[in-house]
C-alpha positions as CSV (number, residue, x, y, z in Angstrom):
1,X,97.0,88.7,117.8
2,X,95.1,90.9,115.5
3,X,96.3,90.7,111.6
4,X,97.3,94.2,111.4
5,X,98.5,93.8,108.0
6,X,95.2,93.0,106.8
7,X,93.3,95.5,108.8
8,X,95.9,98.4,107.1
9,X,95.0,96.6,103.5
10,X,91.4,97.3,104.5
11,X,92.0,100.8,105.5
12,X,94.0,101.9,102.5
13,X,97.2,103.0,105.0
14,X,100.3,101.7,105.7
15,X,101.4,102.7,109.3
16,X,105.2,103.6,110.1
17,X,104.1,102.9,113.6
18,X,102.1,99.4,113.5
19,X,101.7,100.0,117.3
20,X,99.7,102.9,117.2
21,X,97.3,100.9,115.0
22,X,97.2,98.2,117.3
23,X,97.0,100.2,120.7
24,X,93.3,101.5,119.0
25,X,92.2,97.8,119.1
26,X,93.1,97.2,122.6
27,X,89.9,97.1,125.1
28,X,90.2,97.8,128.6
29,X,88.9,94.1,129.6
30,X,92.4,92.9,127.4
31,X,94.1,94.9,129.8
32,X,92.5,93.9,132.9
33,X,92.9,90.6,132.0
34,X,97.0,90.7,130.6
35,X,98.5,93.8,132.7
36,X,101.8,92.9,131.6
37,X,100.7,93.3,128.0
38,X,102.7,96.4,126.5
39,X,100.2,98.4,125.1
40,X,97.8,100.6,127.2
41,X,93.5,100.3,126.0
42,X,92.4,102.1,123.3
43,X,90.6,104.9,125.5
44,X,92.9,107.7,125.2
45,X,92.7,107.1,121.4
46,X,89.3,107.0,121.5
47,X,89.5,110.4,123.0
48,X,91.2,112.4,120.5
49,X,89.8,110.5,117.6
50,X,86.5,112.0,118.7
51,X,87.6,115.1,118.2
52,X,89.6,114.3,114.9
53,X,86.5,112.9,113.6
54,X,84.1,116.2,114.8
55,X,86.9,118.6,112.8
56,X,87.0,117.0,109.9
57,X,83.2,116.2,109.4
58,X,83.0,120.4,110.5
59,X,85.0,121.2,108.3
60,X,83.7,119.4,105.0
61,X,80.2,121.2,106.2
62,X,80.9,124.0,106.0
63,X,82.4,123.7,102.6
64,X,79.5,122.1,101.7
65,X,76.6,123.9,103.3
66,X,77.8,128.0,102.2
67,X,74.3,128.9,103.4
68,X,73.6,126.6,106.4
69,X,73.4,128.3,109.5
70,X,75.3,126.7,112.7
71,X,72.5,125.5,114.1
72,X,71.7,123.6,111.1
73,X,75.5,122.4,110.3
74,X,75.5,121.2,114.2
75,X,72.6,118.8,113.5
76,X,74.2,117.7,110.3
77,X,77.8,116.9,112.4
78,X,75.5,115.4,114.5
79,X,73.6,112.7,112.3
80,X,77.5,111.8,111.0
81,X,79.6,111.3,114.3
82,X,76.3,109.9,116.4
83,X,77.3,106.5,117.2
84,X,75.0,104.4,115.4
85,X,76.8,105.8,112.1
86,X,80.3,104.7,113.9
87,X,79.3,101.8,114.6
88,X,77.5,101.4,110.4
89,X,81.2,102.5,109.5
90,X,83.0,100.2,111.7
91,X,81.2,97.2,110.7
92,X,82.2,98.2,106.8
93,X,85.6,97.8,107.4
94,X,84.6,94.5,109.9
95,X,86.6,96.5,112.9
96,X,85.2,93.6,115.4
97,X,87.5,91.3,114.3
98,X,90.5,92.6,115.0
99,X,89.6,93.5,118.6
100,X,91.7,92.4,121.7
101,X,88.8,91.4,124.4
102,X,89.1,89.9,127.8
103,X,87.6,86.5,128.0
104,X,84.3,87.5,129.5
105,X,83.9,90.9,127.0
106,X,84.5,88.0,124.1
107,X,81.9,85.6,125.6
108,X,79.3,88.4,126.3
109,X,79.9,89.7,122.4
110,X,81.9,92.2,122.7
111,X,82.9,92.0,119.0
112,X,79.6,93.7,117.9
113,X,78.7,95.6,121.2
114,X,78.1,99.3,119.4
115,X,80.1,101.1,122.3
116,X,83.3,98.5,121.2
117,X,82.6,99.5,118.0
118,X,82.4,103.1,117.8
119,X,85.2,103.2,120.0
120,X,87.7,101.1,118.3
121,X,87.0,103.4,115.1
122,X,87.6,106.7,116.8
123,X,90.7,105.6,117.8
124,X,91.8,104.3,114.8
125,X,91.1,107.5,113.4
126,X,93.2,108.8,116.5
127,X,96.2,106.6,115.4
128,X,95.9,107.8,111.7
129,X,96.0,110.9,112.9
130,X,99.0,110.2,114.8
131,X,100.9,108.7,112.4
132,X,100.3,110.1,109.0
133,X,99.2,113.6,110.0
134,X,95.9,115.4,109.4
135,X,95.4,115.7,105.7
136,X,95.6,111.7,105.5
137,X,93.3,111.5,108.7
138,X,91.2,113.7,107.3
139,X,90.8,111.5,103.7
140,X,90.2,108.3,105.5
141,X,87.4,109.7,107.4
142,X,85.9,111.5,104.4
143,X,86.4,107.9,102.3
144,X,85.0,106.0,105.3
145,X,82.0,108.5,105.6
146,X,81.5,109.3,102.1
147,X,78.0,107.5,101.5
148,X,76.8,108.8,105.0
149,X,77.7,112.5,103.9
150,X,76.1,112.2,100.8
151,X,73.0,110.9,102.3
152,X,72.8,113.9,104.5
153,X,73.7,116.1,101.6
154,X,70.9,115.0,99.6
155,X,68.3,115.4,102.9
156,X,69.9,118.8,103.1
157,X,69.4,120.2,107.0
158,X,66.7,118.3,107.9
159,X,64.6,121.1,105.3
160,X,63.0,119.6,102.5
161,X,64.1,122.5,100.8
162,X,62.4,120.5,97.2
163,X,58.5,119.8,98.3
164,X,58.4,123.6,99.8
165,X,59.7,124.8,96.5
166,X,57.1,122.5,94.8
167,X,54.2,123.6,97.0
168,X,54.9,127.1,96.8
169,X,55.2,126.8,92.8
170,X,52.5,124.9,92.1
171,X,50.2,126.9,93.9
172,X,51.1,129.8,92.0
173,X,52.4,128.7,88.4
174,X,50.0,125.3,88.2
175,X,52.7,123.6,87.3
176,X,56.1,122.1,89.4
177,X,59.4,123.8,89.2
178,X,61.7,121.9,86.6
179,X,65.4,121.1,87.3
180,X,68.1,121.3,84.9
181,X,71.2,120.5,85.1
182,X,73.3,123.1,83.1
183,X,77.0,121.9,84.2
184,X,79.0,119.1,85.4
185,X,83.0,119.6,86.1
186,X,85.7,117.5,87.4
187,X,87.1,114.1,87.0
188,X,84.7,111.3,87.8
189,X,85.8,110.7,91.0
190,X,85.5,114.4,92.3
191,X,82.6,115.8,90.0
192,X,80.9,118.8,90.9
193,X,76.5,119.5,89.2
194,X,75.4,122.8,88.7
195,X,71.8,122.3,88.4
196,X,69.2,125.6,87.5
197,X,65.6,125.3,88.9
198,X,63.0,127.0,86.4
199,X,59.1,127.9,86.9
200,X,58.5,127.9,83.0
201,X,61.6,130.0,81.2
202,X,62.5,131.9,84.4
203,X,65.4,131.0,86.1
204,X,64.2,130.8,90.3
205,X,68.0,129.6,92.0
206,X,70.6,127.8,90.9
207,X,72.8,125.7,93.1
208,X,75.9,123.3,93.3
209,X,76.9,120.1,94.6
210,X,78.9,116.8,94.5
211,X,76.0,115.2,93.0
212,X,72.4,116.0,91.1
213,X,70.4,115.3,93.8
214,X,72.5,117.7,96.4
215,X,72.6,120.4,93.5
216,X,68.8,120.4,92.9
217,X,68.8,120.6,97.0
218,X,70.6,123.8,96.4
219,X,69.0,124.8,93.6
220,X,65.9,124.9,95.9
221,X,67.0,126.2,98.8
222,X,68.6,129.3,96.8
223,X,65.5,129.3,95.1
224,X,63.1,129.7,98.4
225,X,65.7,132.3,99.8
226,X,65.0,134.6,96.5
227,X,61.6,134.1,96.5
228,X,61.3,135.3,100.5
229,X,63.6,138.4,99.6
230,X,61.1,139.4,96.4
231,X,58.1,138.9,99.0
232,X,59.3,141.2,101.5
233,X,60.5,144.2,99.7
């Protein structure tokens, strides 16, 4: 039986219902194999947690990304909830060990098949959801995620909103735009950079972010998007 105690320590969540969190772990070849077992597989779990996982991960983009159009926040979601980041997160947290397999799904290695994986974590995020409600759902999966969204943050929407700022500056200035970052608020573990992008002493965008690197992003992309307005009025 899986240690469910130690998998809640992992997670940072205490379940009122242990059984939710336990019905996420059960595979279909458990079942198969032990029909009389009381829990059904984790497949209908899987199914919500999808969508659980899709809301949240919309949501915090479009906080994030004021100026991102949907087509660009749509490939963002979908560089986060593609499953070879599930199954990146769901080896974090070592999710394959606490897997209920079938005899054969153990012996063919189930335990680190991606599709076990990523599905095991969607519903786990299901039974969360479940059980402690959406704001606490919704803080696991931005915890869980957090280096994966900041990685994405800091490539911006697939625009490397920096080097066309660069080229465009430097072929008209001589010289590379300079960033500087003019604020930083908040406690440490929820600081927000203002950062100001200059060609010599003028000011070309400023822009804001949970780190430097996402700020200057900003700082760029605001940057460009003045720059194309003054060139075509």
């Amino acid at each position: 039986m899986a240690d469910l105690a130690a998998l809640q320590q992992t997670l940072g969540i205490s379940f009122n219902d242990p059984s939710l969190l336990e019905q996420a772990l059960v595979h279909s070849s458990y079942i198969n194999e032990n029909p009389g077992f009381a829990l059904t597989s984790n497949e209908r779990l899987e199914f919500l947690g999808d969508a659980v996982l899709g809301l949240a991960v919309a949501e915090k983009l479009y906080q994030d990304f004021p100026h991102s159009t949907e087509g660009e926040m749509t490939r963002l979601r979908a560089a986060l909830v593609r499953r070879d980041t599930l199954v990146r997160m769901a080896r974090t947290i070592k999710l394959g060990d606490y897997l209920y397999l079938g005899k054969g799904e153990e012996a063919s290695g189930g335990r680190r098949k991606p599709a076990n994986l990523a599905g095991a974590l969607e519903a786990v995020i299901a039974a969360i959801f479940l059980d402690q409600g959406s704001t606490t759902a919704r803080e696991f999966i931005l915890r869980l995620f957090d280096e994966e969204l900041q990685k994405v943050a800091s490539q911006g929407a697939g625009v490397d909103y920096k080097s066309q700022l660069q080229e465009l500056i430097q072929a008209r200035e001589q010289q590379p735009p300079a960033y500087q970052l003019v604020e930083a608020m908040g406690p440490d573990h929820d600081k927000r950079f203002t950062v100001e992008v200059r060609a010599g002493d003028t000011v070309l965008g400023r822009g804001s972010g949970k780190s430097k690197k996402v700020a200057e992003t900003e700082a760029a992309r605001a940057a460009l998007e003045q720059l194309s307005t003054n060139f075509t009025q």
